[in-house]
C-alpha positions in Angstrom: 91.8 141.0 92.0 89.5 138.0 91.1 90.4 135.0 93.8 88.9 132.2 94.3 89.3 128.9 96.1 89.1 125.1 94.0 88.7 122.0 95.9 91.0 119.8 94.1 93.4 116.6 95.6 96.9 115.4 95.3 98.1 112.9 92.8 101.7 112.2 93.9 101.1 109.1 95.9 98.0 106.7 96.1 96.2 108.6 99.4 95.0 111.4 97.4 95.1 113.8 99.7 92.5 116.3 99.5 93.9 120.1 98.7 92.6 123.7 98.5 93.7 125.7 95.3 94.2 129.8 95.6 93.6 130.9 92.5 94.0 134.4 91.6 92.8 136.1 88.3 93.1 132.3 86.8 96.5 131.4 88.2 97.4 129.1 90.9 99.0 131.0 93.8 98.7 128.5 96.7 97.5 125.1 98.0 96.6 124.1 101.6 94.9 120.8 103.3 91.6 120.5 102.8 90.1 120.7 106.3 86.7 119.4 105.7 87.8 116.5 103.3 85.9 113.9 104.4 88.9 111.2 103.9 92.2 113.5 104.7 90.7 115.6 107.2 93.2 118.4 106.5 95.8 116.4 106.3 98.5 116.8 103.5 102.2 116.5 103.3 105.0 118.7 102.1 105.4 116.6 98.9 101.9 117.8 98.1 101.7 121.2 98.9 104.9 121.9 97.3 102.7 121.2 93.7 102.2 125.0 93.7 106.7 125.6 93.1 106.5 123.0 90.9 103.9 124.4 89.0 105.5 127.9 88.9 109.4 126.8 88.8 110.9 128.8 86.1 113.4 126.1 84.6 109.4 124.1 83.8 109.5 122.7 80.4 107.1 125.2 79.0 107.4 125.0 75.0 108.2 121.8 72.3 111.5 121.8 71.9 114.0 120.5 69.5 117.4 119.2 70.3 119.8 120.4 67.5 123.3 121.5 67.2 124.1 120.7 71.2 121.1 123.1 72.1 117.4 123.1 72.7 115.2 125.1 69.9 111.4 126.0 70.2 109.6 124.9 68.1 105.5 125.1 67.4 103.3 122.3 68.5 102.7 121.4 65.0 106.4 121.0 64.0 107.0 118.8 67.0 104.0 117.0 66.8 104.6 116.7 62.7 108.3 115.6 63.2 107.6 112.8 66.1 105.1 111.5 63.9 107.6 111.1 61.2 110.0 109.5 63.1 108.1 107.5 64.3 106.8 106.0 60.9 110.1 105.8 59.4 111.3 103.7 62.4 108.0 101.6 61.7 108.3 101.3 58.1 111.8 100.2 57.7 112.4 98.3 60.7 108.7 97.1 62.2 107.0 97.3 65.9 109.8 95.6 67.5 112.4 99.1 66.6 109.6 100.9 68.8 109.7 101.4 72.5 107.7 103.2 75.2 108.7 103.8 78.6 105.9 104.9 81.7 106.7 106.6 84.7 105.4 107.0 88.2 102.8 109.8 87.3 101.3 107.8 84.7 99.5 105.8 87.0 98.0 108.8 88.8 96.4 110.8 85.6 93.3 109.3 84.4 93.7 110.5 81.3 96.6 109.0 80.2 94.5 105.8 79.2 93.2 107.4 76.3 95.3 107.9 73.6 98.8 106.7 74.4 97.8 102.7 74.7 95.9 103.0 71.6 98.4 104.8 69.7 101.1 102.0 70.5 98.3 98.9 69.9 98.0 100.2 66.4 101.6 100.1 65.7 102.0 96.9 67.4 104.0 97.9 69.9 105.1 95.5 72.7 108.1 96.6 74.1 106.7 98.7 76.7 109.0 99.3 79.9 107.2 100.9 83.6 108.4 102.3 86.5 106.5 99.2 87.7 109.4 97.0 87.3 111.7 99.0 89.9 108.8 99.1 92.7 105.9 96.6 92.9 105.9 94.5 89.8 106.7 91.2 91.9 102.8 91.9 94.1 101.2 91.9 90.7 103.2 88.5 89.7 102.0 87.1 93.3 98.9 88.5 93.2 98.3 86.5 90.2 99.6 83.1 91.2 97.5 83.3 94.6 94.4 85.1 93.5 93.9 84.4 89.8 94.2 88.3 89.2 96.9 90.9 89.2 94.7 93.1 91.0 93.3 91.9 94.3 95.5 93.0 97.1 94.1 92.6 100.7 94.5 95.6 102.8 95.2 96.0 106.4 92.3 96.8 108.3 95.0 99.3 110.6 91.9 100.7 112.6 90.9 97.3 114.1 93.9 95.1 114.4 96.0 94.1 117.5 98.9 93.4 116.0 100.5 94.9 113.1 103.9 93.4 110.7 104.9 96.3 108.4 107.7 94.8 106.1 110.3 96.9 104.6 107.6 99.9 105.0 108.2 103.8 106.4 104.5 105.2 106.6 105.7 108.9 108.0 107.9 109.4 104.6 106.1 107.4 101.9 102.8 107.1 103.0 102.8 103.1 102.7 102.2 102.1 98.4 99.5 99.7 97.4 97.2 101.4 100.4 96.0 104.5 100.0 95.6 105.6 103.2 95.7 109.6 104.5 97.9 110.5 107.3 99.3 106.8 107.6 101.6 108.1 110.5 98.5 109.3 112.2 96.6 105.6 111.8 99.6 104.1 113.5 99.8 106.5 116.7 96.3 105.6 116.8 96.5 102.2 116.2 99.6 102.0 119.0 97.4 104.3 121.4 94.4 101.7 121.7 97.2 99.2 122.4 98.0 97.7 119.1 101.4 95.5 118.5 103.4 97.4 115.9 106.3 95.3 114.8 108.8 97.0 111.7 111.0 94.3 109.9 113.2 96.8 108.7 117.3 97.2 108.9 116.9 100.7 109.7 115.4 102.4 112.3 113.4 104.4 110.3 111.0 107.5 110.7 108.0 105.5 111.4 108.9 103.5 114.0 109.4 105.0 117.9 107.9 105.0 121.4 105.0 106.3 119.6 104.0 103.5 117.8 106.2 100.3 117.8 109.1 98.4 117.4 112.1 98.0 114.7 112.9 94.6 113.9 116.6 95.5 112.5 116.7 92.6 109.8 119.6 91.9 107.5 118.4 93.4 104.0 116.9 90.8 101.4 116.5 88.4 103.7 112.4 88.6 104.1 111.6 85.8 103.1 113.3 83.5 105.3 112.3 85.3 108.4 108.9 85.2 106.9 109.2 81.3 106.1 110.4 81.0 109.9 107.5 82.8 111.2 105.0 80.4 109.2 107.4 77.3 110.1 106.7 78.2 113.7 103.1 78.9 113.6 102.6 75.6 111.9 104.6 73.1 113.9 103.3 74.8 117.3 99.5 75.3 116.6 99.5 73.8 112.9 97.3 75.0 110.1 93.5 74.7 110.8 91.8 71.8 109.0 89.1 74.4 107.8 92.1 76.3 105.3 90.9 74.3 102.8 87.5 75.4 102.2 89.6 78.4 101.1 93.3 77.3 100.2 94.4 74.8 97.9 97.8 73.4 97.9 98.5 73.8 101.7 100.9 70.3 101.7 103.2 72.4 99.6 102.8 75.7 101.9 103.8 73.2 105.0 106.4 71.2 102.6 108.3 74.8 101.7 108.2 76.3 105.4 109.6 73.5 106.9 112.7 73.7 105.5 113.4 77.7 107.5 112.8 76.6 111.4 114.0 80.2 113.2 116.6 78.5 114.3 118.2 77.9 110.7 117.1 81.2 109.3 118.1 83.7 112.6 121.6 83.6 111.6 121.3 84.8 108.0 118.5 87.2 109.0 120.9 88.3 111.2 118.1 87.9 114.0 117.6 86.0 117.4 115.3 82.8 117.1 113.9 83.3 120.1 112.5 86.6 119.1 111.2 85.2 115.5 109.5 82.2 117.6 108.0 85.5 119.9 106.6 87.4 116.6 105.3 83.9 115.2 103.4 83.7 118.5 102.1 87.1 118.9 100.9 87.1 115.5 98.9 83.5 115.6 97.6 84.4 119.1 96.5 87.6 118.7 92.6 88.0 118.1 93.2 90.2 115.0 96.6 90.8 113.1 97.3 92.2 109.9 100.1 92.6 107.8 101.7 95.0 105.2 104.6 94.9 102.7 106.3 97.7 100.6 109.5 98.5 98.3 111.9 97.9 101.2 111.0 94.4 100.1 109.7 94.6 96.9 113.4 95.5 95.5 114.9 92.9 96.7 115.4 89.8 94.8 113.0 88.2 96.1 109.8 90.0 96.8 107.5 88.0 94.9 108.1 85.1 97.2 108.0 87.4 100.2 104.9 89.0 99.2 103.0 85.2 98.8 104.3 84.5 101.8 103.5 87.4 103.9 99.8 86.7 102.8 100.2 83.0 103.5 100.8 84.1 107.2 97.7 86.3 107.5 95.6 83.2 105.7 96.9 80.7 108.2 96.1 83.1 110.8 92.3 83.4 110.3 93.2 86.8 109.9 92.0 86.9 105.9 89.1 88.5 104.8 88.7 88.9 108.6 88.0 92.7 110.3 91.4 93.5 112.1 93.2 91.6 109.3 93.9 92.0 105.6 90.4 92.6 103.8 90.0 93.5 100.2 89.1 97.6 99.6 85.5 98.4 98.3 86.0 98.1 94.2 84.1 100.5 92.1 85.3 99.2 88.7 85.8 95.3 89.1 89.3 95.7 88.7 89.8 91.9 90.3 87.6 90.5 87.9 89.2 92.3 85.0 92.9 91.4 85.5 91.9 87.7 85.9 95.4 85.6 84.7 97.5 82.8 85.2 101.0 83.0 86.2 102.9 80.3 84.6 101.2 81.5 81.0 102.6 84.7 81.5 106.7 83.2 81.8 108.1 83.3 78.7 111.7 83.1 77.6 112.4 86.5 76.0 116.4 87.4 74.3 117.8 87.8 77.6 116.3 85.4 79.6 113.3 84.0 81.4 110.5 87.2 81.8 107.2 87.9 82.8 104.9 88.9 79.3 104.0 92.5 79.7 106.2 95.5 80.8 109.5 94.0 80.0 112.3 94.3 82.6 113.4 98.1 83.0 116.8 96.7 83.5 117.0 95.8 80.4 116.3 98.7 78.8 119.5 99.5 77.6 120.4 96.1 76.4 117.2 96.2 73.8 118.7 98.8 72.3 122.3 98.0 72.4 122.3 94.2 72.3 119.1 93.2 70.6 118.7 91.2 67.4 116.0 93.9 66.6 116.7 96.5 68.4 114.5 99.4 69.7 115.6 102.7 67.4 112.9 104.9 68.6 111.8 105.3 72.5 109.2 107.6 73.4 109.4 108.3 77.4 106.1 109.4 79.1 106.6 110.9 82.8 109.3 109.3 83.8 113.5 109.6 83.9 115.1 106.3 83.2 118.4 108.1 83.1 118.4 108.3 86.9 115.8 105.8 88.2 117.1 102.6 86.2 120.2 100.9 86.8 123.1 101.2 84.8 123.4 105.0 84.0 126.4 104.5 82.4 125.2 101.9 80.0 121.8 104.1 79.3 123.8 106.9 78.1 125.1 104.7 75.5 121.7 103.6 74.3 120.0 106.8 74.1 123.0 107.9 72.5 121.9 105.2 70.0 118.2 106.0 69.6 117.5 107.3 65.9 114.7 109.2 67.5 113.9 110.1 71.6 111.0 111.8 73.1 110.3 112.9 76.5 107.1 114.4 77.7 107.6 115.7 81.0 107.6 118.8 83.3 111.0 119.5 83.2 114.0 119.3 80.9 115.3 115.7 82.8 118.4 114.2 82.7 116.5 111.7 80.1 115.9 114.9 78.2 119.6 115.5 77.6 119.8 112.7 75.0 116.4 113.7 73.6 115.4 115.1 70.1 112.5 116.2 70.8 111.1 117.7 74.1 107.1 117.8 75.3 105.9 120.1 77.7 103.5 118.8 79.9 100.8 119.8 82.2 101.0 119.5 85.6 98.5 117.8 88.0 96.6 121.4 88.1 96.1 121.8 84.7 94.1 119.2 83.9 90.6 117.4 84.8 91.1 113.8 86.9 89.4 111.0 89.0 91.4 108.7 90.9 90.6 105.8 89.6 94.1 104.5 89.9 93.6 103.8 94.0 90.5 102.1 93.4 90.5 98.5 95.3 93.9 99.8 97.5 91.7 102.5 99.3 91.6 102.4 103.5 89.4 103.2 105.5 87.2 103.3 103.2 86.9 104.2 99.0 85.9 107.7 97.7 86.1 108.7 94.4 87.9 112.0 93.9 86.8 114.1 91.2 88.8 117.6 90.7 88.3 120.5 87.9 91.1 121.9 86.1 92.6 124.5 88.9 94.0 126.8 86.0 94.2 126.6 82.5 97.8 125.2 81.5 100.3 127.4 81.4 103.1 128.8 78.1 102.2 125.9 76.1 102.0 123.0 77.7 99.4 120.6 76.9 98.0 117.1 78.4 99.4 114.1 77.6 96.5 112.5 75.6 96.3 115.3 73.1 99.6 115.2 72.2 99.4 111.5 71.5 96.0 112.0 69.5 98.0 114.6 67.9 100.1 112.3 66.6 98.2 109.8 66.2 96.4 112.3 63.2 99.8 113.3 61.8 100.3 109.0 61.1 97.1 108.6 59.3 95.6 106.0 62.4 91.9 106.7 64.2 92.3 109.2 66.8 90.2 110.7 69.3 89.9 114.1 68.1 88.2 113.1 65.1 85.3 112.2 66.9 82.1 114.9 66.6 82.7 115.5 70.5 85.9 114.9 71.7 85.4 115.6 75.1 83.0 112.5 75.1 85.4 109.9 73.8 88.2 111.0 76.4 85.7 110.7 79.3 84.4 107.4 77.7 87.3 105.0 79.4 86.3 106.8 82.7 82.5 106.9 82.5 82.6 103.1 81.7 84.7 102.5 84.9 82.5 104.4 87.1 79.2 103.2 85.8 80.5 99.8 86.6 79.9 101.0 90.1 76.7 102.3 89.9 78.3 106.0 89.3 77.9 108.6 86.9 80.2 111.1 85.6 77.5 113.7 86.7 77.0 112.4 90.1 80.8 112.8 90.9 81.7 115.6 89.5 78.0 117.3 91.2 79.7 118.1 94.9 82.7 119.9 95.1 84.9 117.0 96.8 83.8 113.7 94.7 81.5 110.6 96.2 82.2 108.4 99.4 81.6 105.0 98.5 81.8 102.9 101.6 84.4 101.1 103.6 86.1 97.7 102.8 83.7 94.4 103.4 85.0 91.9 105.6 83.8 88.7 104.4 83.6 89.1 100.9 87.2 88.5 99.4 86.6 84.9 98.7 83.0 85.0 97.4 83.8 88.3 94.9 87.1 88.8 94.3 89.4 85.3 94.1 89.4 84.6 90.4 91.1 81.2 90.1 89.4 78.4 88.5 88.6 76.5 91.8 87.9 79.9 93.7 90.1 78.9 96.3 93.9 81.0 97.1 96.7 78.7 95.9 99.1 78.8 98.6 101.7 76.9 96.7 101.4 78.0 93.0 103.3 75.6 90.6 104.4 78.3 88.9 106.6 79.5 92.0 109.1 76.4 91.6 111.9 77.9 90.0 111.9 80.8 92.1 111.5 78.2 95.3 114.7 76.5 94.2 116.3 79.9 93.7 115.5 80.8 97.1 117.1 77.6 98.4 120.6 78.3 96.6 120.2 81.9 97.9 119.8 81.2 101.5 122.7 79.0 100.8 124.9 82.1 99.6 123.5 84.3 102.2 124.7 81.3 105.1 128.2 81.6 103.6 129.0 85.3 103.2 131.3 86.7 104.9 130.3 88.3 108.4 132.2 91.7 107.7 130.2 91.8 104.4 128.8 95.6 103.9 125.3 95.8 102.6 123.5 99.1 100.7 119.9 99.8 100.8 118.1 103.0 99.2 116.0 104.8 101.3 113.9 108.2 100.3 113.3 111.6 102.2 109.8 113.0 103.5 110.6 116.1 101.3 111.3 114.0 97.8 109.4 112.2 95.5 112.0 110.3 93.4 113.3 113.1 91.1 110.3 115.0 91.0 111.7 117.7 93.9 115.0 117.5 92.5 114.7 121.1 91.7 113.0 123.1 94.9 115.4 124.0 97.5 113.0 123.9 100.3 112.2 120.1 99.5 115.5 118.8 98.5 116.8 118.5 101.7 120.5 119.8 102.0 123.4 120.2 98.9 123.8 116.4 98.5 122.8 112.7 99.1 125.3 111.1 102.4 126.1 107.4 102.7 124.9 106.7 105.6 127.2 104.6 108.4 126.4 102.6 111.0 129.2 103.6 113.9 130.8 100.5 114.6 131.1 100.0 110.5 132.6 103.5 110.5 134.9 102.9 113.1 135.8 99.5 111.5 136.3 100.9 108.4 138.0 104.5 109.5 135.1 106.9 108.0 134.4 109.9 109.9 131.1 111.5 109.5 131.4 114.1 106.6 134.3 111.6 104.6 134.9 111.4 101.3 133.8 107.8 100.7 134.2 105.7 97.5 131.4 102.8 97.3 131.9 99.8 94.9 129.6 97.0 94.1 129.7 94.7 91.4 128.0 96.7 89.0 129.4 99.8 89.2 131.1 103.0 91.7 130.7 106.2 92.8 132.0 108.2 96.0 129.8 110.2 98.5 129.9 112.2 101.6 129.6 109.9 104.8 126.9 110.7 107.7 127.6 108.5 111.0 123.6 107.3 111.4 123.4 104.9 114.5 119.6 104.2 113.0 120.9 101.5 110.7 121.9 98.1 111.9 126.0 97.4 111.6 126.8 96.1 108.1 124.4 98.2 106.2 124.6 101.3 104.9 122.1 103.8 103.1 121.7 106.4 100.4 118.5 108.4 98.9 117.8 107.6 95.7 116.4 110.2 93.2 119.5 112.3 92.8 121.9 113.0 89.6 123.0 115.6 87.4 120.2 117.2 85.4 121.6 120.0 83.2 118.5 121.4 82.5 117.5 122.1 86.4 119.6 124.7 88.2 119.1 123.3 91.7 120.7 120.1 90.0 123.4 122.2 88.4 124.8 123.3 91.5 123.5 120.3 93.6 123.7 117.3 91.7 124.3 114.6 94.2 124.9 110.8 93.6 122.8 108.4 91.1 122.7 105.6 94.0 121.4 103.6 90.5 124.9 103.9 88.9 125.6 101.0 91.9 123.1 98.3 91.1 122.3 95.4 88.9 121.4 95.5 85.4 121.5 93.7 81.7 120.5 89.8 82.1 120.3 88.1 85.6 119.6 91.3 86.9 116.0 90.7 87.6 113.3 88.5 89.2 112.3 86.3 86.4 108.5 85.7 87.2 107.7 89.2 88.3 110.8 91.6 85.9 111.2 93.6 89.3 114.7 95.0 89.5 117.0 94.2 92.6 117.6 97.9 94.2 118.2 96.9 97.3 120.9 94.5 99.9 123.4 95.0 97.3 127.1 94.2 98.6 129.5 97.3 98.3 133.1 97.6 99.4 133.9 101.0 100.9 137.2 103.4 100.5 137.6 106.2 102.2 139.1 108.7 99.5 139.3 112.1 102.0 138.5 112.4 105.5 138.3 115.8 105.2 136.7 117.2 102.0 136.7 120.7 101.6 133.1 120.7 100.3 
């Protein structure tokens, strides 16, 4: 038996965890932490290590496949790719780029490779209507990033290791791993952090994992409501200590900062945050006082419908603080490629007024997704979906089914056969993270403690027939008749081009990374330097009252006014995810998908008031849709919220599924027009109101 060991790395989430590949006579048989990683340091979650069931799971999508007669037919790589290409220029020939439509999932962003083909493919046929995962989870930083900063892509990170006082918003470190910071073992910098005597406050409505007599305190807010406490916390600061005079060397627009925060004193805001004023006044203080504080926002906020807002204002607190650009605070990460520079933009010329509404230019709202193919003048005829399950992770199931019903032609490229794949003619097998060559160069600029570029060999060659994304698009790309990679003299060159031009931009080489077996440390962040090398507006000073937020200011005024008049016995949902899933990526692994279905969780005194007992059939309404689930009594979340795990569904093709399918918390939330945050197209997943009916208190299930 030939074994040998590959040091490879993870490419679920942004830390890129560093991994150990078994490989036995060419196959992968088993992963473990890489111990001497000089980043991880051995650490690595379940999500990760469970790469090597995924890899092996025996319901894999492992051959093209053609959906015909009800059933799923194999088919050779040259009659899917030759069919797909067809379709796709009969869609294009009688109907134009608007009838064409891609949609990019979560593991998009993580394969390096992807930015080959695929973009140019679509650029050639004109192609715009382009829909991302982006738009259910951070969509509204990028919007705020760009109003603020002049750039999409500068997001200042907390400097965890060196701060005294922490504000994690709508964040759980222990089971995400905290997005737009890629950060090893984030659990393990907050015990530290919280050890050496650090403040950890968690704005959160739910006691989550993270939080503890370990490291800090839960700050159980009402959900969607952010922004207000935030607004209070800045109100305070500035009408107790005011805004140094010296902001202005850096911030422009500070009269409209004060102007906006003025109007959310604590003691208007506490009772809609559902919070004492007292205690925001105490976290305004402890923030402004303390020598070094730093902040940190995720999709607990993000989803809501208004995390753009909440984002510029979280960042407005650590700039009035001192505490940006500063060590202890929010500092950008070491760049290799100048991303900043790059994704220099302007907010208010990226509005536009779209068919349904006021929208951001670029990935289109995913919540609309089904109304460009049912409602549109032109409508989308042909979709091609790239890593990613709309079905399940969009709003509106029920409406999706319709579309892809619709679709003249459907591909999905993925590991499995997903629920998406049920309406699909034509199936793609994939390879998975361990088949292919990658550098991360998607965590570049969002890396903490410090940047390393990750470099990893194919671990195996792909397995049955699967194949990487990028050749199947240059496939097709031949079978149209357009440019394609592979008809360049050396191949191999042109797909490492993208990458080699990104690296060089740092001084690296494609040979210098890939020389060691673990990739290059860079260097840690630079305090100091955010202003000077990465604020790309034209002044080079933040705007800490964009222009282009006014619509969304006014919004947040009539909102606050709906929030003040709700009723008190009003029953809030928020999603929330498990340490062993990844959205639906686990979906079929028993060991990681925790139990045989996906509870509503129920705060006691709401399951008292409402007579659900734990293990209750419960039926939840909102606006938008129903669905019934098991209750759990969880004393974790604060009284008129309750909970569900999103990532779960019936998908056919999986057999865990089958037996297991659990709820689509999705089927419950907003979508079609209005269902969206105009300036930034992120969806509203979260502080949707439900009405709950017990249907059985005793279900024999």
């Amino acid at each position: 038996m030939d074994e040998v060991r590959v040091h490879t790395y993870c490419r679920v989430c942004e830390p890129s965890c560093g991994l150990i590949a078994t490989v036995e006579d060419g196959a992968l048989r088993a992963l473990e932490p890489d111990r001497d990683h000089p980043m991880s340091r051995g650490f690595a979650c379940r999500k990760g290590l469970a790469g090597v069931d995924i890899h092996h799971d025996p319901d894999r999508l492992d051959h093209p496949a053609q959906r015909t007669g009800g059933r799923l037919v194999r088919r050779t790589w040259d009659e899917a790719i030759g069919a797909v290409a067809a379709g796709l220029s009969e869609v294009h020939r009688h109907h134009g780029p608007e009838a064409i439509g891609l949609y990019l999932g979560n593991p998009a962003s993580f394969n390096s490779m992807i930015g080959i083909a695929p973009p140019e493919l679509f650029q050639r046929l004109g192609v715009e209507r382009v829909f991302s995962s982006a738009t259910q989870d951070c969509s509204n930083k990028f919007a705020a990033s760009t109003a603020m900063f002049g750039t999409s892509a500068l997001h200042p990170l907390p400097d965890v290791r060196h701060t005294d006082v922490l504000l994690l918003l709508g964040s759980n470190w222990r089971v995400s791993k905290g997005s737009f910071i890629s950060m090893p073992n984030a659990y393990r910098e907050l015990t530290d952090a919280a050890a050496r005597g650090a403040r950890i406050w968690f704005v959160n409505p739910r006691d989550t994992e993270s939080a503890g007599r370990r490291t800090g305190t839960t700050i159980p807010i009402r959900p969607d409501t952010d922004v207000y406490f935030l607004a209070a916390l800045l109100c305070e600061i500035e009408r107790t200590r005011g805004f140094p005079g010296e902001l202005a060397e850096h911030g422009a627009h500070l009269d409209g900062l004060r102007a906006f925060v003025r109007r959310y004193p604590p003691e208007r805001v506490a009772p809609v945050c559902g919070l004492d004023a007292d205690l925001i006044a105490r976290v305004a203080r402890e923030f402004a006082e303390a020598p070094r504080a730093a902040a940190h926002m995720s999709t607990g906020v993000n989803m809501g419908r208004q995390g753009m807002l909440a984002y510029w204002l979280m960042t407005m607190l650590v700039f009035v603080t001192g505490n940006l650009d500063a060590r202890g605070g929010n500092i950008a990460g070491r760049e290799v490629y100048p991303a900043a520079r790059k994704a220099r933009g302007d907010l208010a010329d990226d509005i536009v007024n779209g068919e349904f509404g006021t929208m951001r230019r670029g990935h289109l709202p995913g919540t609309l997704l089904a109304d460009y193919v049912l409602h549109a003048t032109e409508p989308i005829r042909a979709l091609v979906v790239l890593a990613g399950n709309p079905l399940l992770s969009l709003p509106g199931e029920a409406a999706l089914r319709r579309a892809l019903s619709r679709l003249d032609l459907l591909v999905s490229i993925d590991l499995y056969p997903n629920a998406t794949g049920e309406y699909a003619h034509w199936l793609l097998p994939a390879a998975d993270q361990f088949e292919r060559e990658d550098v991360n160069l998607s965590t570049l600029g969002m890396q903490q403690p410090g940047t390393f570029v990750h470099w990893t060999p194919r671990v195996s060659e792909p397995r049955f027939e699967r194949r990487e994304e990028w050749w199947m698009f240059a496939r097709i790309a031949q079978e149209m008749g357009l440019p394609s990679p592979l008809d360049a003299p050396d191949p191999e060159q042109v797909r490492w081009g993208r990458v080699e031009h990104m690296l060089r931009a740092g001084g690296l080489t494609r040979e210098r990374v890939t020389a060691g077996p673990r990739g290059v440390e860079v260097g840690p962040p630079e305090p100091g330097t955010l202003f000077e090398r990465h604020v790309q507006t034209a002044d080079g000073r933040v705007d800490c009252r964009p222009p282009s937020f006014d619509a969304a200011i006014d919004r947040c005024a009539k909102i606050f006014d709906e929030l003040a008049a709700e009723e008190p016995a009003t029953i809030k949902l928020i999603s929330r995810r498990d340490a062993r899933m990844h959205n639906s990526w686990y979906a079929n692994l028993p060991h990681t998908k925790r139990g045989d279905r996906n509870r509503l969780a129920v705060n006691p005194a709401d399951a008292a008031r409402h007579g659900i007992t734990d293990g209750a059939l419960v039926e939840i309404r909102s606006e938008w849709g129903h669905t019934q689930a098991e209750a759990e009594i969880d004393p974790a979340l604060r009284p008129g919220v309750v909970s569900m795990e999103h990532g779960w569904g019936l998908q056919p093709g999986l057999r865990l599924s089958r037996e297991h399918p659990g709820v689509n918390v999705n089927a419950l939330m907003p979508h079609g027009p209005g269902s969206y945050e105009p300036e930034s197209n992120m969806a509203r997943l979260t502080g949707i109101p439900v009405k709950l009916t017990v249907r059985d208190r005793n279900p024999a299930s």
